[in-house]
C-alpha positions, -999 to +999 in steps of 0.1 A: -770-678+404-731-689+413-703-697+394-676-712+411-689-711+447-692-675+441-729-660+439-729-637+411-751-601+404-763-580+382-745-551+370-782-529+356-762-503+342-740-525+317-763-558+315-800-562+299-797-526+285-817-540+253-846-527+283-852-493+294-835-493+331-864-496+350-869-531+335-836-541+340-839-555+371-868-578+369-852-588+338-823-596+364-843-616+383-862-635+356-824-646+344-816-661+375-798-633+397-809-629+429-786-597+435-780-568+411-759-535+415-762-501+397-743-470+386-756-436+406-793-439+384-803-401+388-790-375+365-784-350+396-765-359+431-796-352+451-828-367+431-862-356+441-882-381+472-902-387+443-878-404+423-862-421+449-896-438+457-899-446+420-858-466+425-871-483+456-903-494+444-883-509+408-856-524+434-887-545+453-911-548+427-884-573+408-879-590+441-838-587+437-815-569+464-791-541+457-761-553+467-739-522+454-747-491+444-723-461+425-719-426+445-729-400+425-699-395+398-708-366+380-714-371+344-700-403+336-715-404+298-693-375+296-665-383+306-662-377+345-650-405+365-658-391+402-660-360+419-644-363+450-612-353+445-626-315+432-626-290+451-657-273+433-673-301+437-679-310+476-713-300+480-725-320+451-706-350+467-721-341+503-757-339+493-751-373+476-742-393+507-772-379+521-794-394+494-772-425+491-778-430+533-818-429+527-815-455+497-794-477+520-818-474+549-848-484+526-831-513+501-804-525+531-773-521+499-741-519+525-718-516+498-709-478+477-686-469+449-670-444+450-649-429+422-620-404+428-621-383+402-595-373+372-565-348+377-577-311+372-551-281+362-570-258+383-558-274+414-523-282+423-524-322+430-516-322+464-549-299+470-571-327+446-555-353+473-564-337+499-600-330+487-603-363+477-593-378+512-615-353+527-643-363+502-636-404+514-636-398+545-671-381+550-682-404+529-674-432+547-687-418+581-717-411+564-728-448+555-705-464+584-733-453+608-754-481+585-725-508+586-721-496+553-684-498+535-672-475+507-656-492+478-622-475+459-620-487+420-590-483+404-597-476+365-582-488+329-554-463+318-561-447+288-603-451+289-609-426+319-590-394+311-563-387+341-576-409+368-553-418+394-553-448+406-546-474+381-538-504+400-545-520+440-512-503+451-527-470+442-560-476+455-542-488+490-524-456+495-556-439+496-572-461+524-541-457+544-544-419+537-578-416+551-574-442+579-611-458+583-620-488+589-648-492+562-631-489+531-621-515+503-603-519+475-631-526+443-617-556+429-629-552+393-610-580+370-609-558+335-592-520+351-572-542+373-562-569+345-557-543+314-534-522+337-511-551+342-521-560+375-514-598+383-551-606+391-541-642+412-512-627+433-534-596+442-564-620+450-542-643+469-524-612+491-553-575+493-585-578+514-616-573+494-648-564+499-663-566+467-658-576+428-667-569+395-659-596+366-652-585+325-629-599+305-601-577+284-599-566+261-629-554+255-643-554+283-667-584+273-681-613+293-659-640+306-643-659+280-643-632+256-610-621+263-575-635+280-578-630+311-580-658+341-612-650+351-621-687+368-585-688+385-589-661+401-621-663+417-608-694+435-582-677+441-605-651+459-620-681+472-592-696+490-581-664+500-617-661+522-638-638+500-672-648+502-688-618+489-705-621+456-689-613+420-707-589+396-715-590+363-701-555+353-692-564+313-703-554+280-723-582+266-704-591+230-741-600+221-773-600+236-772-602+279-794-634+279-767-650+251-738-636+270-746-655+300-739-684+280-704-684+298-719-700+329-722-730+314 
């Protein structure tokens, strides 16, 4: 499935949730996407072998690659947004990459999410910056050794507690803080456009390695909103992305009658 010379995925964790998740992605498939992507799917940082069989097996079965997949980013229903910048919460993040390196070896995903974290009083933020460099860094060693590249997402203010990083500008500081050569801004067209970002300029001018298409507001499929969704994936285009662009919106109806934006 393309749009605009771009091919497009699945995002399983926001699209064709009318299906328990397990049948999300040969739902994916049966809709035309040959790609799909997914937030960490275990409840725990370190799932069982057992249930890591069970992702694999769905992941073939539906005859679709995993193009991205989401770090473990504590609980996310719940509120978290990340863990690495926490102190108290390293060994959690280190047992993930572990996991996350045996998925990538069996599904050959290269590209991995991973979100910073919200602003703790218990730590002074220089010590959560720190961590949280720390926390990128080994992560990125960790699936480098595959030719794997770790993905920085800035979030929407105001929807994510105190995150961060808000816009590319803060998401570049951290690469240059960590200093390795597999790491990428998450170019995701709904944080980045409700935050004020100018989408075409920051197409046009910041490397990317991968990106995530909903409208705003809303947070909808393309169309459903203001922003300049089509313009800027030429811009991308021109600008020499050739990676795919996810899906990652909130269907305003059913997923099959969202996609009716393709057309």
């Amino acid at each position: 499935m393309e749009y605009r010379g771009h091919e497009l995925s699945a995002n399983v964790s926001m699209l064709f949730t009318e299906l328990p998740y397990p049948e999300r992605f040969a739902a994916a498939a049966q809709a035309g996407f040959r790609v799909v992507e997914s937030w960490w799917p275990f409840a725990v940082p370190d799932p069982s072998a057992a249930e890591i069989d069970d992702f694999v097996r769905t992941v073939r079965g539906a005859g679709v690659t995993l193009g991205a997949l989401n770090f473990y980013g504590g609980d996310i229903a719940g509120g978290e947004r990340g863990v690495a910048s926490h102190p108290d919460r390293q060994e959690e993040l280190a047992a993930n990459v572990s996991a996350m390196v045996g998925i990538a070896e069996r599904t050959g995903c290269r590209l991995f999410n991973l979100l910073y974290g919200q602003l703790d009083d218990r730590w002074l933020p220089d010590e959560q910056a720190k961590t949280a460099l720390d926390a990128i860094r080994s992560a990125a060693a960790g699936v480098g050794a595959l030719g794997g590249t770790v993905l920085i997402e800035p979030l929407t203010e105001g929807l994510n507690g105190r995150y961060p990083l808000l816009t590319a500008d803060d998401v570049l500081a951290v690469i240059r803080g960590v200093d390795a050569d597999n790491l990428s801004l998450l170019f995701d067209t709904f944080h980045l456009g409700s935050n004020g970002v100018d989408l075409l300029a920051t197409a046009a001018s910041v490397p990317v390695a991968h990106v995530q298409l909903a409208d705003s507001p809303g947070r909808g499929e393309p169309g459903s909103g203001s922003l300049p969704i089509a313009a800027t994936l030429d811009a991308l285009k021109a600008a020499g992305y050739q990676g795919v662009a996810a899906c990652e919106y909130k269907p305003t109806t059913d997923t099959l009658t969202s996609l009716a934006w393709l057309d």
